[in-house]
C-alpha positions in Angstrom: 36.6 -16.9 -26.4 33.6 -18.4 -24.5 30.2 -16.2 -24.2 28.9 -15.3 -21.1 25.3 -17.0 -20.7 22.2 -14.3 -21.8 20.5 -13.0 -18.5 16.5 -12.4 -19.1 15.1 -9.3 -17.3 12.3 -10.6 -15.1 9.8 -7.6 -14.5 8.0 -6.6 -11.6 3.7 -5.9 -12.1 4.6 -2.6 -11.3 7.4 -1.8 -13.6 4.7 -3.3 -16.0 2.0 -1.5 -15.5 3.6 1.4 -15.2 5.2 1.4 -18.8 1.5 0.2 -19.9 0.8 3.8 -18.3 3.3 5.7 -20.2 2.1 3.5 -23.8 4.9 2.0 -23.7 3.4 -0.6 -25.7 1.4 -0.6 -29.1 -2.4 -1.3 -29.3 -1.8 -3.6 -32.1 0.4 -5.4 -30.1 -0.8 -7.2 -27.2 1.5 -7.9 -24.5 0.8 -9.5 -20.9 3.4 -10.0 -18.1 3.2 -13.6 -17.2 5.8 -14.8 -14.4 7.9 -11.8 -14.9 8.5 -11.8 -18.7 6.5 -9.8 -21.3 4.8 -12.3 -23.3 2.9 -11.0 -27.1 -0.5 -12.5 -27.7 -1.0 -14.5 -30.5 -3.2 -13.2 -33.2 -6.9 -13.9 -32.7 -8.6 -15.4 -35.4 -12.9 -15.4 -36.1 -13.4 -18.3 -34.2 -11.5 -17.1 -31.0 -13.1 -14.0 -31.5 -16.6 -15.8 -31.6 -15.7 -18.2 -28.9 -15.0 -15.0 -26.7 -18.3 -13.3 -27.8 -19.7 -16.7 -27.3 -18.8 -16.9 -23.6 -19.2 -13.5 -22.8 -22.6 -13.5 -23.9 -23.5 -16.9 -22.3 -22.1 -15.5 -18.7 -23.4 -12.4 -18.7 -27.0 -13.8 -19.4 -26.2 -16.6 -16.2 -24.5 -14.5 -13.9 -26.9 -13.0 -11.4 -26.4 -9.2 -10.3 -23.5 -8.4 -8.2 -21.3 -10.5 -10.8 -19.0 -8.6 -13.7 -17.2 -10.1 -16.7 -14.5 -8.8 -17.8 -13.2 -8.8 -21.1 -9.3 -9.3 -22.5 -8.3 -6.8 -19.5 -5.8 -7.5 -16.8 -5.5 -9.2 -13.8 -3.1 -8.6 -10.8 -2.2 -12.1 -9.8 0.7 -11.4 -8.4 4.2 -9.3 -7.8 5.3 -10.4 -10.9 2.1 -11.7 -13.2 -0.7 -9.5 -15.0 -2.5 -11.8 -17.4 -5.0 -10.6 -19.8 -7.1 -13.6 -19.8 -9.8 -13.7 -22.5 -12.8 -13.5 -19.9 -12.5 -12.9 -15.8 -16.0 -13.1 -13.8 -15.5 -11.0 -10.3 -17.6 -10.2 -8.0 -18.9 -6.4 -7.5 -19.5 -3.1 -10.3 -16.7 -1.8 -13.0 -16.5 1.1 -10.8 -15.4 -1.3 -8.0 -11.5 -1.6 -10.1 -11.0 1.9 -11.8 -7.9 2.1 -9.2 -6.7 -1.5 -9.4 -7.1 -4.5 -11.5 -8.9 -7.6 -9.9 -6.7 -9.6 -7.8 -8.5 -12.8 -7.7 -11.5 -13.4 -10.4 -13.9 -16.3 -9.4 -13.4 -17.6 -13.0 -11.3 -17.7 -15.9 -12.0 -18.4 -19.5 -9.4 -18.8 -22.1 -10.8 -19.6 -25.8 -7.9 -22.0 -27.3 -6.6 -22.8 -30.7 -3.2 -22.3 -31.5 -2.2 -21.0 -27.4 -4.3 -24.3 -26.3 -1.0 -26.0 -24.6 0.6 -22.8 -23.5 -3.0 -22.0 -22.0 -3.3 -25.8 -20.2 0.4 -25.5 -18.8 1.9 -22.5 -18.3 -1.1 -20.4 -18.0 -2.9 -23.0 -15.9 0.1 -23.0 -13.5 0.1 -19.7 -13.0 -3.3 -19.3 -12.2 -3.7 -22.1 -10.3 -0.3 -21.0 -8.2 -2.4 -17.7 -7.5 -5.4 -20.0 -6.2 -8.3 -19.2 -8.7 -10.3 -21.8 -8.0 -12.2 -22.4 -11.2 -10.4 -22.3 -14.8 -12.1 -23.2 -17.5 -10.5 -23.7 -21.8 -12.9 -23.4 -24.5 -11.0 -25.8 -26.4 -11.7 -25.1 -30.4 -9.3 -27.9 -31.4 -11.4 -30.6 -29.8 -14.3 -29.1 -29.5 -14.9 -29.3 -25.6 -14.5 -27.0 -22.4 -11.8 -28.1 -19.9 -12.7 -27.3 -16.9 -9.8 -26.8 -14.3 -10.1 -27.0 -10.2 -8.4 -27.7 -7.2 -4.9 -25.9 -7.2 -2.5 -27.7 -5.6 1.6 -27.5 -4.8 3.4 -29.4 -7.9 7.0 -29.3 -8.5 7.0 -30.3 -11.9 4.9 -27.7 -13.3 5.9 -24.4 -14.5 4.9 -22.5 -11.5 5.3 -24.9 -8.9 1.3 -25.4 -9.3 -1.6 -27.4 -10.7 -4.9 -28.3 -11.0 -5.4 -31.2 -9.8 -9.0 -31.8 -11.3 -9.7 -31.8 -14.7 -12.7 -32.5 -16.3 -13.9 -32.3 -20.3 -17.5 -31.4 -21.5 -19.1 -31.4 -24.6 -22.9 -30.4 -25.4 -25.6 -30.8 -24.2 -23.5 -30.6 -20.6 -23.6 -27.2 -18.6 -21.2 -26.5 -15.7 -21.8 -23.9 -13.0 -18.5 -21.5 -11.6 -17.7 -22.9 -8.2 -18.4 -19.7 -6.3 -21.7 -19.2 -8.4 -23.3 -22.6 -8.4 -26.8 -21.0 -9.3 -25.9 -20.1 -12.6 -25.4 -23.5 -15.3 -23.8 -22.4 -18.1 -24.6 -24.8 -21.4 -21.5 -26.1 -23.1 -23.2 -25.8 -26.6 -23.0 -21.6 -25.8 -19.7 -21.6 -25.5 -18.5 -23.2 -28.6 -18.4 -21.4 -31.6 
């Protein structure tokens, strides 16, 4: 007797949030709807969790008013994608999305160990196939920030999109976000 193949249940942003709504989902548990399928976060360990305190704090101090970050929360990329990435800068006040998440943050941060090649590929698909323009990987393994830009149409990649410039920085380097090119951010306050 031959098996029929499994079928995966793709979900809809809506369908998502509105089981997040209901608590569908456990605190402990940290789950994010990436290209339709509910994904669990990997644990975080002290250094991610200093790498994210790390860049918070460093943004936050460069970031002049009128500019949020946002921590771990959701963002509505798309129909079927609601990422929590580990730090969003938008533009605006908190009171500005207690109706809806941000749509299109002028930066993302992920802090990287063990999701480092989920983060570069699948992740950085995904974001760049929603057209953030600047992405940026604290990368604890190597010890450098990646800094992702320039979405473009690629067939081969997860989502159909890429970045199509990379660059790597190490201290004493800073890099600036592409929509706030006032505010350098040092590499050396970003790594744990």
């Amino acid at each position: 007797m031959k098996q029929a193949p499994l079928t995966v249940r793709r979900w809809k942003r809506v369908e998502y949030e509105r089981l997040v709504d209901l608590g569908a989902f456990d605190d402990d548990e940290p789950v994010e709807l990436i290209g339709g399928q509910l994904i669990v976060a990997e644990p975080k360990g002290s250094e991610h969790a200093t790498g994210v305190g790390m860049a918070d704090d460093a943004l936050r101090v460069a970031l002049p008013s009128g500019w949020i970050v946002r921590g771990q929360d959701p963002v509505a990329l798309d129909d079927e994608s609601a990422p929590e990435p580990d730090l969003a800068v938008v533009r605006g006040s908190r009171a500005d999305y207690r109706h809806a998440h941000p749509a299109r943050p002028a930066l993302i941060i992920e802090v990287a160990e063990t999701s480092l090649r989920f983060d570069r590929i699948e992740k950085g698909s995904l974001y760049a196939r929603a057209g953030i323009v600047d992405y940026w990987i604290v990368n604890l393994v190597d010890r450098v920030v990646e800094v992702y830009r320039d979405p473009g149409a690629d067939v081969t990649a997860p989502y159909g999109w890429r970045y199509m410039s990379v660059d790597r920085f190490t201290p004493p380097s800073a890099v600036a976000p592409v929509e706030v090119p006032t505010a350098p951010i040092p590499i050396a306050a970003l790594l744990p």
